[in-house]
TORKOL-4160 file (C-alpha; in steps of 0.2 Angstrom, whole numbers, padded with zeros to 4 digits, m for minus):
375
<pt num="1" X="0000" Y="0000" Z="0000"/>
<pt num="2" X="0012" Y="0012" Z="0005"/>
<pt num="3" X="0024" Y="0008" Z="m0012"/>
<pt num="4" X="0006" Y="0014" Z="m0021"/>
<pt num="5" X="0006" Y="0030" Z="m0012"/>
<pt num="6" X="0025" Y="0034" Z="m0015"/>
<pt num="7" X="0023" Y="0029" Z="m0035"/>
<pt num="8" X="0009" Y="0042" Z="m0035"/>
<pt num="9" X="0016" Y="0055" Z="m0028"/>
<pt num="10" X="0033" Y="0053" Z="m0038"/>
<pt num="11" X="0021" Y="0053" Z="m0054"/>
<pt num="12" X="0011" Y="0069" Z="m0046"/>
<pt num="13" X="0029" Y="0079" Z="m0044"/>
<pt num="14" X="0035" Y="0073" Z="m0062"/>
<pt num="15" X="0021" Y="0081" Z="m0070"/>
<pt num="16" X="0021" Y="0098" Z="m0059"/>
<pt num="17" X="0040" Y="0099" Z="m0064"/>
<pt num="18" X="0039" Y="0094" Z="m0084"/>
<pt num="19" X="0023" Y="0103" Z="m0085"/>
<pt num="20" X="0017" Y="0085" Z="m0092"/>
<pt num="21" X="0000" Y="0078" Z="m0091"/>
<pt num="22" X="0005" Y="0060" Z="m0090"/>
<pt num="23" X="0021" Y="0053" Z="m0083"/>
<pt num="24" X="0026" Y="0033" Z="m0081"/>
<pt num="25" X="0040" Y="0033" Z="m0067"/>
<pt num="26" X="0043" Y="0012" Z="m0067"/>
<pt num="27" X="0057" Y="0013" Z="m0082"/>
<pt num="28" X="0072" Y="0007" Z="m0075"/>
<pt num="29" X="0081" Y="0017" Z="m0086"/>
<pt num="30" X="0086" Y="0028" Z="m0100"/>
<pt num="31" X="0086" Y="0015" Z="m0112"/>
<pt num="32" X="0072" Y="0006" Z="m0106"/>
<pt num="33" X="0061" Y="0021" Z="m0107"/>
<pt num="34" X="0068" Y="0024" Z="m0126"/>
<pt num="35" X="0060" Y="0004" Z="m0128"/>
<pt num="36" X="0044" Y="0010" Z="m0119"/>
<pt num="37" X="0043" Y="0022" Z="m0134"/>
<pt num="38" X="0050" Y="0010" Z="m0148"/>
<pt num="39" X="0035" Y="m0001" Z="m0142"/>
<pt num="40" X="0021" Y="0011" Z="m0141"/>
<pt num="41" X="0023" Y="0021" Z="m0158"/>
<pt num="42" X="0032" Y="0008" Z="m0168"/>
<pt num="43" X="0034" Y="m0009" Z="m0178"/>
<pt num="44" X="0047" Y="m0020" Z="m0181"/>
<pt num="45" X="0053" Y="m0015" Z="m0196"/>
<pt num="46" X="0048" Y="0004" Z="m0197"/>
<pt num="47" X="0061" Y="0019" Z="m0201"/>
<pt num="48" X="0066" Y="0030" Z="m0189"/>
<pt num="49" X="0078" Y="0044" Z="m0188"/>
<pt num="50" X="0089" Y="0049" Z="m0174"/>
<pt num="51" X="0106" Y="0056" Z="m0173"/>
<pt num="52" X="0120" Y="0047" Z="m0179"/>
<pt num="53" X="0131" Y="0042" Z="m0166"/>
<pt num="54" X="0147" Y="0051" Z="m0171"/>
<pt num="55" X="0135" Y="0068" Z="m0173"/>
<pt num="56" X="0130" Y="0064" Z="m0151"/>
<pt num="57" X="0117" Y="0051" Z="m0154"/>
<pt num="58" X="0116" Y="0039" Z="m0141"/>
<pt num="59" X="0117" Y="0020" Z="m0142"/>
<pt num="60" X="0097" Y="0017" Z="m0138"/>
<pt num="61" X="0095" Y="0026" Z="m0157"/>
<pt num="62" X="0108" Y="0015" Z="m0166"/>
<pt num="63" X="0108" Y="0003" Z="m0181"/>
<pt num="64" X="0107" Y="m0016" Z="m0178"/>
<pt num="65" X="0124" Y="m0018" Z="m0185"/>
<pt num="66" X="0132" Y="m0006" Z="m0169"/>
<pt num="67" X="0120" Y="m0015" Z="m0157"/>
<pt num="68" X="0111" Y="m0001" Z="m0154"/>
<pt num="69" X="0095" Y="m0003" Z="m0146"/>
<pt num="70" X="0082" Y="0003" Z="m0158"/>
<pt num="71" X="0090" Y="m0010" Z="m0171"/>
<pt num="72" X="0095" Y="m0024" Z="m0164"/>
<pt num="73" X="0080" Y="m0026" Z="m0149"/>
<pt num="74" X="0066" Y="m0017" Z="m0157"/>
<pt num="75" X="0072" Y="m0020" Z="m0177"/>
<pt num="76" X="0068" Y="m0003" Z="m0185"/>
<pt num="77" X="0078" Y="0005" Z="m0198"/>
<pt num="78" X="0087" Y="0018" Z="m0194"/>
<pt num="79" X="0092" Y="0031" Z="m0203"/>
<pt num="80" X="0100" Y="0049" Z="m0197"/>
<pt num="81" X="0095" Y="0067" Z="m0198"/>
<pt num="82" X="0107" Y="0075" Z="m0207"/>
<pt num="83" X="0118" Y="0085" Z="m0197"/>
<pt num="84" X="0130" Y="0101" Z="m0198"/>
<pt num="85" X="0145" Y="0097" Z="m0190"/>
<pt num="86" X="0150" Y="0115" Z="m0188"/>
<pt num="87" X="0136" Y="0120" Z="m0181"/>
<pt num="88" X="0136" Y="0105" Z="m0170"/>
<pt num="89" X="0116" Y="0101" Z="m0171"/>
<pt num="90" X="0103" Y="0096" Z="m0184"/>
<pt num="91" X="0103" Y="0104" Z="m0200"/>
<pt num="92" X="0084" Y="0109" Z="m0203"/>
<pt num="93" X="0084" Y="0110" Z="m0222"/>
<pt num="94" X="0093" Y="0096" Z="m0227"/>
<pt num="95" X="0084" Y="0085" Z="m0216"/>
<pt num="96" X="0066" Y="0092" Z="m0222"/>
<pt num="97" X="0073" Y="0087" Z="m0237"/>
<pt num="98" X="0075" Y="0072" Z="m0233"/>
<pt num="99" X="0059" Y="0066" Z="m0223"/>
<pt num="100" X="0051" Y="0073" Z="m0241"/>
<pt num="101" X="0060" Y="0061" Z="m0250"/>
<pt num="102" X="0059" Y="0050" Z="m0240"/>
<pt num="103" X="0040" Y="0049" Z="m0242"/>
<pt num="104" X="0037" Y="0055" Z="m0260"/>
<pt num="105" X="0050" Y="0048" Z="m0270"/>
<pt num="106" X="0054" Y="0031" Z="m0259"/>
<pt num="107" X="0036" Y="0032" Z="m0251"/>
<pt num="108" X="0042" Y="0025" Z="m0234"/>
<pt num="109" X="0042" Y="0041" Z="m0221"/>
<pt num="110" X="0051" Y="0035" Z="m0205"/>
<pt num="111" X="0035" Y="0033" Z="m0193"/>
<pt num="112" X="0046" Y="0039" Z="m0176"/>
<pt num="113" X="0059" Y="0054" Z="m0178"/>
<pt num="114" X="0071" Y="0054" Z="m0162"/>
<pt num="115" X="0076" Y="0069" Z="m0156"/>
<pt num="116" X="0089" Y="0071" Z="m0141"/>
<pt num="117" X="0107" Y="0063" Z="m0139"/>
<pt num="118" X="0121" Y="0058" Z="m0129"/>
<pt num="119" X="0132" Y="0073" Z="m0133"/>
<pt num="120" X="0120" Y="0087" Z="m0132"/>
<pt num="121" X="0127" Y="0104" Z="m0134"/>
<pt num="122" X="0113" Y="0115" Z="m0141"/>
<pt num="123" X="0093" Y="0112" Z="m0142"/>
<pt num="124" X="0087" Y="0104" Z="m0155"/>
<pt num="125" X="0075" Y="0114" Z="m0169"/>
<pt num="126" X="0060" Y="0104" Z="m0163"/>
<pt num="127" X="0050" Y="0117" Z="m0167"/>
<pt num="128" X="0057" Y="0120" Z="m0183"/>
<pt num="129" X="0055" Y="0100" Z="m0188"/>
<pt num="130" X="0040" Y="0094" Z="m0181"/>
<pt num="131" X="0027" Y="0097" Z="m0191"/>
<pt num="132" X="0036" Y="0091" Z="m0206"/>
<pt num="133" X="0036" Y="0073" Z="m0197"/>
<pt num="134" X="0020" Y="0075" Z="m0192"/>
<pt num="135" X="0014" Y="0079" Z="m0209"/>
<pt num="136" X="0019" Y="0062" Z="m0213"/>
<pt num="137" X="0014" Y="0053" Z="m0199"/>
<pt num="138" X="0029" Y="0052" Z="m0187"/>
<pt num="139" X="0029" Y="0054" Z="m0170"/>
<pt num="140" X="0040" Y="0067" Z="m0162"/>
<pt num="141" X="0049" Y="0057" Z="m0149"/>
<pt num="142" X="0065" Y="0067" Z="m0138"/>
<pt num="143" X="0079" Y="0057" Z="m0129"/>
<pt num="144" X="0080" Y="0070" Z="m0113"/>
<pt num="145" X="0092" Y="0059" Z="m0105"/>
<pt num="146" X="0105" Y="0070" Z="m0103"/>
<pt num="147" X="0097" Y="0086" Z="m0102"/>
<pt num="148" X="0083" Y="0083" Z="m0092"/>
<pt num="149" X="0088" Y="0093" Z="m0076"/>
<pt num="150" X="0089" Y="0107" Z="m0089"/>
<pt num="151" X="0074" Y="0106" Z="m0095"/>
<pt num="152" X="0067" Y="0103" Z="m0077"/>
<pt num="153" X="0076" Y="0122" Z="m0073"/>
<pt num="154" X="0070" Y="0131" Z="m0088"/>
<pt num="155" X="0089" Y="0130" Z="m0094"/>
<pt num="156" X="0086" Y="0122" Z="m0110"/>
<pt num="157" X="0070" Y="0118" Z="m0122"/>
<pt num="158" X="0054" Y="0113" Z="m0117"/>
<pt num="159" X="0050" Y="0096" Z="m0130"/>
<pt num="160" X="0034" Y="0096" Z="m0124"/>
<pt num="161" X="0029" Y="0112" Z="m0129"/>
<pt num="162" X="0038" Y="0112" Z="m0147"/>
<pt num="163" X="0030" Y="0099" Z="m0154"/>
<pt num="164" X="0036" Y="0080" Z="m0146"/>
<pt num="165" X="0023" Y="0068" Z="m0143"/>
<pt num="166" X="0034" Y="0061" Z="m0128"/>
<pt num="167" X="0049" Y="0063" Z="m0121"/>
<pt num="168" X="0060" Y="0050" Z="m0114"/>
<pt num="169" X="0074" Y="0053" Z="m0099"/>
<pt num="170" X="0085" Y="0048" Z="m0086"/>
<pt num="171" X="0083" Y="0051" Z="m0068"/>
<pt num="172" X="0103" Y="0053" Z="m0065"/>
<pt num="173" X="0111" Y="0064" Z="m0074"/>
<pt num="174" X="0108" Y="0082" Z="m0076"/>
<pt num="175" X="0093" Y="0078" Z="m0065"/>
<pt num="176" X="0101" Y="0072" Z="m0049"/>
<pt num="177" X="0090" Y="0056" Z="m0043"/>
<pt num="178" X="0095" Y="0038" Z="m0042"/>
<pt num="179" X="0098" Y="0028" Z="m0057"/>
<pt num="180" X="0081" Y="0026" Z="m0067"/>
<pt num="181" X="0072" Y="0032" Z="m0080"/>
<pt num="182" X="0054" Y="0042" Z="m0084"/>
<pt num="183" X="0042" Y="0044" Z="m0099"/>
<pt num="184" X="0034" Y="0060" Z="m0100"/>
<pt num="185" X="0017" Y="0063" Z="m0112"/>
<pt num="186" X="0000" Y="0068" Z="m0116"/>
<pt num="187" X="m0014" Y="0060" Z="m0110"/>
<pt num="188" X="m0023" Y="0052" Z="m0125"/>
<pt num="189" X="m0006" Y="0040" Z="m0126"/>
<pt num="190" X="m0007" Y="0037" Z="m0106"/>
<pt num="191" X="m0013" Y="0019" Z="m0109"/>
<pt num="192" X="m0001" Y="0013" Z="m0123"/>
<pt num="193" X="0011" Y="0021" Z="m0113"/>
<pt num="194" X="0007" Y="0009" Z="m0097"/>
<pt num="195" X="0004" Y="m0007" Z="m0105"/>
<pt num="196" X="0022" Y="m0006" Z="m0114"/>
<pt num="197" X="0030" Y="0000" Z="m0098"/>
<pt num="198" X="0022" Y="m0016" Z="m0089"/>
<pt num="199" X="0022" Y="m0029" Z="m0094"/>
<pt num="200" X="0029" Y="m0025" Z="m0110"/>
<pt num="201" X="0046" Y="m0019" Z="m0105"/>
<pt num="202" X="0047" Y="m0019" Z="m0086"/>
<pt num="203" X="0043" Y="m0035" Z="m0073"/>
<pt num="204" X="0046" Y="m0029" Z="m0058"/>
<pt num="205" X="0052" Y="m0009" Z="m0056"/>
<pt num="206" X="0063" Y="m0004" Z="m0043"/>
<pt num="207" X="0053" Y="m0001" Z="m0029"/>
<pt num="208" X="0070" Y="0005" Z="m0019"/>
<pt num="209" X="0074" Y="0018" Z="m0032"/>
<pt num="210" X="0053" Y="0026" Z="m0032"/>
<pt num="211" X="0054" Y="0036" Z="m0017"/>
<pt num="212" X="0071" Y="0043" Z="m0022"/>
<pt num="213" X="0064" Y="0049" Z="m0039"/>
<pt num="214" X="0050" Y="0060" Z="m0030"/>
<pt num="215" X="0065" Y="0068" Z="m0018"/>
<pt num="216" X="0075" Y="0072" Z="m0034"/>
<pt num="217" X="0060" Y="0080" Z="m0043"/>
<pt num="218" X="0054" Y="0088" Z="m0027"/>
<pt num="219" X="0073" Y="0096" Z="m0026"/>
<pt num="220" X="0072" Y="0101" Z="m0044"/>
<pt num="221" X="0057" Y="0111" Z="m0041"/>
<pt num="222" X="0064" Y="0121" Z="m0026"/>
<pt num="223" X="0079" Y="0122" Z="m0032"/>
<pt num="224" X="0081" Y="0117" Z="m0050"/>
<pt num="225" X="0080" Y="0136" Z="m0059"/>
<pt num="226" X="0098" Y="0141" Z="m0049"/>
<pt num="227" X="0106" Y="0124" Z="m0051"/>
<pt num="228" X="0103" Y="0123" Z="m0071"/>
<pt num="229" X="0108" Y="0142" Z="m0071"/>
<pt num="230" X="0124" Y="0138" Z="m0064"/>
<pt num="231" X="0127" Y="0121" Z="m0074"/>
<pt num="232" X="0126" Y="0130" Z="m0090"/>
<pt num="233" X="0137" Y="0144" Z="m0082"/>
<pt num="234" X="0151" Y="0133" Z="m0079"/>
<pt num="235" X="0150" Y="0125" Z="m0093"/>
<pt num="236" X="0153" Y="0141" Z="m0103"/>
<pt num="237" X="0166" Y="0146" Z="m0093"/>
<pt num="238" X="0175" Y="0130" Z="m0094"/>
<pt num="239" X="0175" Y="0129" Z="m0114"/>
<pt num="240" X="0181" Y="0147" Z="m0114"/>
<pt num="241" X="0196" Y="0146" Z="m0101"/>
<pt num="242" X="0197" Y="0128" Z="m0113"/>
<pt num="243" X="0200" Y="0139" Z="m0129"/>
<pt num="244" X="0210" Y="0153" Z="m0121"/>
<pt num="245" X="0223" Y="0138" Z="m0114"/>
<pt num="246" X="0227" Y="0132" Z="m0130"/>
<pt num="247" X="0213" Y="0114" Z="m0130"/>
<pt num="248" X="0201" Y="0115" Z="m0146"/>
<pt num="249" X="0185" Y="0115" Z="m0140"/>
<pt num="250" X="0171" Y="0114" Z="m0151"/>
<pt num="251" X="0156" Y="0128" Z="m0156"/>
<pt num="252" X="0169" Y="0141" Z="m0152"/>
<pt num="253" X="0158" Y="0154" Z="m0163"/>
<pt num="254" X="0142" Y="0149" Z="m0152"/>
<pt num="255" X="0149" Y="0152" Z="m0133"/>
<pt num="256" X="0153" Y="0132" Z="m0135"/>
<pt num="257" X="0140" Y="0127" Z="m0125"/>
<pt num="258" X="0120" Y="0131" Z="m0121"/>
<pt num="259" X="0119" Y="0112" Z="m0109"/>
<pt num="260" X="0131" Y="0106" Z="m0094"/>
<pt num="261" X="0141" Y="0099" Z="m0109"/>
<pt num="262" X="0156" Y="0103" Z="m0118"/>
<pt num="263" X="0165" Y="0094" Z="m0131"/>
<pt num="264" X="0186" Y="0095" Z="m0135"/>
<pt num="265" X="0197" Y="0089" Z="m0150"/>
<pt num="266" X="0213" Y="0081" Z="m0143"/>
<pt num="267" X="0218" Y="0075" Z="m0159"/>
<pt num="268" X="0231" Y="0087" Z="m0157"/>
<pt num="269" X="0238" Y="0082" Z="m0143"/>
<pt num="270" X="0233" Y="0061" Z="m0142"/>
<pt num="271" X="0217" Y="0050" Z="m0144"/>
<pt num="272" X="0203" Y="0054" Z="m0133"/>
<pt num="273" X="0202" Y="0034" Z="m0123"/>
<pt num="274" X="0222" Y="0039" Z="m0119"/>
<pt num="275" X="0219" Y="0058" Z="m0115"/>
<pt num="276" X="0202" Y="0050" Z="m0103"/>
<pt num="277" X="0214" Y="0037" Z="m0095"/>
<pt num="278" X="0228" Y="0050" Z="m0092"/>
<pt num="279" X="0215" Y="0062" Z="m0084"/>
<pt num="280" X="0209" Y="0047" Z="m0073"/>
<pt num="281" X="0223" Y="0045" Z="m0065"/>
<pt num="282" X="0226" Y="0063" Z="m0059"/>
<pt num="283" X="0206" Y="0060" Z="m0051"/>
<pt num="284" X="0200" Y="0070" Z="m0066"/>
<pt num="285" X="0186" Y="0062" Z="m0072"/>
<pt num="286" X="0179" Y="0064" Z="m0091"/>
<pt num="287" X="0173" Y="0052" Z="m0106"/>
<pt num="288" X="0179" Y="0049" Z="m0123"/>
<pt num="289" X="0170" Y="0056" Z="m0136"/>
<pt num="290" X="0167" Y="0050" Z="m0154"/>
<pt num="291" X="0166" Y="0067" Z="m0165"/>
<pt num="292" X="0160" Y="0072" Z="m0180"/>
<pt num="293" X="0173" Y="0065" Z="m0195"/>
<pt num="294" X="0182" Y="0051" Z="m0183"/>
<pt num="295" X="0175" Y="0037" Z="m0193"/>
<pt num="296" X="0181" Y="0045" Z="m0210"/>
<pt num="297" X="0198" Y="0046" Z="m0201"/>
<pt num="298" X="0198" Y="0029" Z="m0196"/>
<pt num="299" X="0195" Y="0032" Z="m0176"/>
<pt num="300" X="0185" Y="0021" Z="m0166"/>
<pt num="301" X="0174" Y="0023" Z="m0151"/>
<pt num="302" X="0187" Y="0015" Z="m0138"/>
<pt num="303" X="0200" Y="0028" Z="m0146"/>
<pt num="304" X="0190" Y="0043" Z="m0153"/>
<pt num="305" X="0198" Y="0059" Z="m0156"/>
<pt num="306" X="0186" Y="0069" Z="m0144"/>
<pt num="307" X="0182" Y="0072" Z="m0125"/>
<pt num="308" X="0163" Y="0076" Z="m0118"/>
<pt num="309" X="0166" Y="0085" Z="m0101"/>
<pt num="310" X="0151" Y="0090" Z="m0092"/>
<pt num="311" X="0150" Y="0101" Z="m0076"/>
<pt num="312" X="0132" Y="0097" Z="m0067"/>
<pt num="313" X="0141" Y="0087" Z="m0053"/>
<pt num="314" X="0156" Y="0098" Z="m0049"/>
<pt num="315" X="0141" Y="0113" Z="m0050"/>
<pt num="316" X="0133" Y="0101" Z="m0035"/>
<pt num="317" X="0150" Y="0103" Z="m0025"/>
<pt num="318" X="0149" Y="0120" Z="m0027"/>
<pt num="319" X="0160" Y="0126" Z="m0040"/>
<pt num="320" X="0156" Y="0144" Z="m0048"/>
<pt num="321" X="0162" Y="0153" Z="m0066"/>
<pt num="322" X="0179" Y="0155" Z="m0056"/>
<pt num="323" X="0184" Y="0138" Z="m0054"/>
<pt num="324" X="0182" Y="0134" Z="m0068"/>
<pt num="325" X="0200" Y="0143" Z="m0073"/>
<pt num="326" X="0209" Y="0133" Z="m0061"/>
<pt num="327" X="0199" Y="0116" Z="m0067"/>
<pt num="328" X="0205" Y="0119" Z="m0084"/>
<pt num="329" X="0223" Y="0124" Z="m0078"/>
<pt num="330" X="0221" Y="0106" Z="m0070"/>
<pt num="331" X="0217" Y="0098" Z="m0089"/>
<pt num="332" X="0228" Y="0105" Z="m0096"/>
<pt num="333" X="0244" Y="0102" Z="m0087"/>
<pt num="334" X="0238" Y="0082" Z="m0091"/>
<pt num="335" X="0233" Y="0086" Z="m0109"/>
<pt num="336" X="0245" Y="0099" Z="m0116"/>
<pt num="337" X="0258" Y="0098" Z="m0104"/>
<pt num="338" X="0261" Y="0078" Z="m0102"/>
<pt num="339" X="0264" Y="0082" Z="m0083"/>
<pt num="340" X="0264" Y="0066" Z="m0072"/>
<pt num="341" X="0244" Y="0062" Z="m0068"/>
<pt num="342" X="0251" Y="0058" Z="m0052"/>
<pt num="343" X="0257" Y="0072" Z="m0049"/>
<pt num="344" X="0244" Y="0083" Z="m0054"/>
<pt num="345" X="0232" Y="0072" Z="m0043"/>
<pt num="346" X="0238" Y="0079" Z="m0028"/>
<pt num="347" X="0233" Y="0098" Z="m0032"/>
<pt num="348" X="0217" Y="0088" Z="m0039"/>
<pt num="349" X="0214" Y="0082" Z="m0019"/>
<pt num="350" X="0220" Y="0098" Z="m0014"/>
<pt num="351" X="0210" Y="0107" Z="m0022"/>
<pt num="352" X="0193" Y="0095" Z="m0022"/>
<pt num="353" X="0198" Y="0099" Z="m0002"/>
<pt num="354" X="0187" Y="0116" Z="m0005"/>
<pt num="355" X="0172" Y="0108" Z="m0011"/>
<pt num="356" X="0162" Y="0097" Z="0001"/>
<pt num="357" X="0145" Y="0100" Z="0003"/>
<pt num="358" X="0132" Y="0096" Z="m0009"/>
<pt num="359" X="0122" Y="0111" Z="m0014"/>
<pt num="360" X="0105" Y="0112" Z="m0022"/>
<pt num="361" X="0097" Y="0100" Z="m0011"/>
<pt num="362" X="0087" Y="0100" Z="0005"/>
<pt num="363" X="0099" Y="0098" Z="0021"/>
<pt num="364" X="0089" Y="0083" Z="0029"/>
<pt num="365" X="0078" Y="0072" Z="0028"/>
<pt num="366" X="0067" Y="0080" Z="0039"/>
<pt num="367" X="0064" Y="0095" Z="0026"/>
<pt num="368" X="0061" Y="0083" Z="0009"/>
<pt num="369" X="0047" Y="0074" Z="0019"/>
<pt num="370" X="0039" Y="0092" Z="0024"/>
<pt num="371" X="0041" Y="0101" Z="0008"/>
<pt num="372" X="0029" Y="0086" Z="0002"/>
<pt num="373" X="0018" Y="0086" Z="0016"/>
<pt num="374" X="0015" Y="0105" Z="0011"/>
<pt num="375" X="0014" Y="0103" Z="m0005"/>
């Protein structure tokens, strides 16, 4: 009984802070909630399009023959939006273009268009792009993953209110909960949306993670407008003291940056799995990147030629625009420098030594269960 009354409040806050009016809080996880969606709008066999994963798109989108999720569990054919890598996002003409072809000359219009990705620097045109899938009888879906704190902080885009039919996330990233997943919607696919949550998808969902959800959304309304400021904050700051130490970081002529994301070209300097081991080492903590143009040069995901660096937990530790100078300084004595990660590692601990309190949260206990109560 009192799991019941937990799952409906966690449902209840995740519609207050997407402004949604129906969410299913039982996916286990980002991928699982991308299935939800795969099962509900689609048919073996269908065309999709997503982003390719080299241009940001994330594995749950990918082709059967990369094991991605989308091919190889669900069996659509996927095909990609076309995407401008200088711009680092979508291209909206060339991939109208495309959905036209797609259904006048070849007369087989993908039936789900996947917006969202893994590297996600800028919001997608949505609203530019969804009446063209709609005119030919897509769904709008959005991977919000990796951007959903944003979104919950007014930070980013709103999906929901430029044209996507649903929107698929994570509860752990941007948007600090335990590890999990959400689907957010519109009532009218409610129902579809259940059954291929459960049975269709989930078994059992983890009880132990529900009550944990409601706290991170609870947190994100109360405090989610000034946390996603500051992400996004730091995460301008970072690419520019980035670019002004000599490390090419991408979208230079857009600020870098409009997410908690930035992404770095250490082609120059080594391949991005070495660069990440490197920065391991010195308790600096970032992933490998595939970029635009590594599979035309021969890299591969385990070696790529980029780094993604994102600053929503080091926001949670209480980092500002000033420390990002000093974190960067800390890169690049691994990166450009070739200094001795171990080495480095100790001004790492030194300087992590500042940073101890979580911020952007409630200070007990005792205050998340009364801002429900009040509520």
């Amino acid at each position: 009984m009192y799991i019941d009354q937990v799952e409906r409040l966690c449902i209840d806050l995740a519609k207050e802070l997407f402004k949604a009016e129906f969410a299913d809080v039982r996916p286990v996880s980002g991928v699982c909630s991308n299935l939800v969606l795969y099962t509900v709008f689609t048919n073996p066999g269908d065309r999709m399009l997503a982003l390719a994963i080299p241009s940001g798109g994330h594995i749950s989108t990918g082709r059967k023959d990369f094991s991605g999720t989308a091919g190889a569990v669900r069996g659509l054919d996927v095909d990609y939006f076309v995407f401008d890598r200088k711009e680092m996002n979508i291209d909206i003409d060339k991939t109208k273009q495309k959905v036209e072809k797609m259904a006048k000359e070849e007369n087989r219009p993908p039936k789900l268009a996947m917006f969202g990705g893994s590297l996600f620097l800028f919001p997608h045109p949505m609203k530019e792009l969804a009446d063209t899938f709609h005119s030919v009888g897509a769904t709008v879906a959005y991977d919000a993953a990796h951007v959903a704190g944003l979104i919950a902080g007014g930070q980013f885009q709103d999906p929901l209110r430029e044209g996507a039919d649903a929107v698929s996330l994570s509860t752990h990233k941007t948007l600090f909960g335990p590890q999990g997943g959400t689907v957010l919607s519109f009532e009218k696919y409610g129902e579809q949306i259940k059954k291929a949550t459960f049975p269709s998808n989930t078994s059992n969902h983890h009880l132990h993670n529900m009550a944990g959800k409601a706290i991170a959304f609870a947190e994100m309304l109360e405090f989610g407008k000034q946390y996603a400021a500051q992400v996004v904050a730091n995460a301008k700051a970072l690419g520019q003291a980035l670019h002004e130490l000599g490390l090419s970081v991408l979208a230079e002529h857009k600020g870098f940056t409009q997410s908690h994301q930035i992404a770095v070209d250490v082609t120059k300097y080594g391949l991005g799995g070495d660069v990440e081991k490197a920065l391991e080492s010195a308790n600096i903590i970032v992933n490998r990147q595939l970029l635009p143009g590594d599979i035309q040069a021969g890299r591969h995901y385990t070696n790529p030629g980029g780094l993604r660096i994102g600053t929503s937990e080091i926001t949670r530790i209480g980092m500002k625009q000033t420390d990002m100078g000093v974190v960067a300084e800390l890169i690049k004595r691994v990166v450009i420098k070739k200094q001795d990660p171990k080495k480095v590692k100790q001004d790492v601990v030194e300087f992590r030594k500042n940073f101890q309190k979580i911020h952007y949260c409630f200070e007990s206990a005792k205050n998340a269960y009364e801002y429900i109560r009040i509520r």
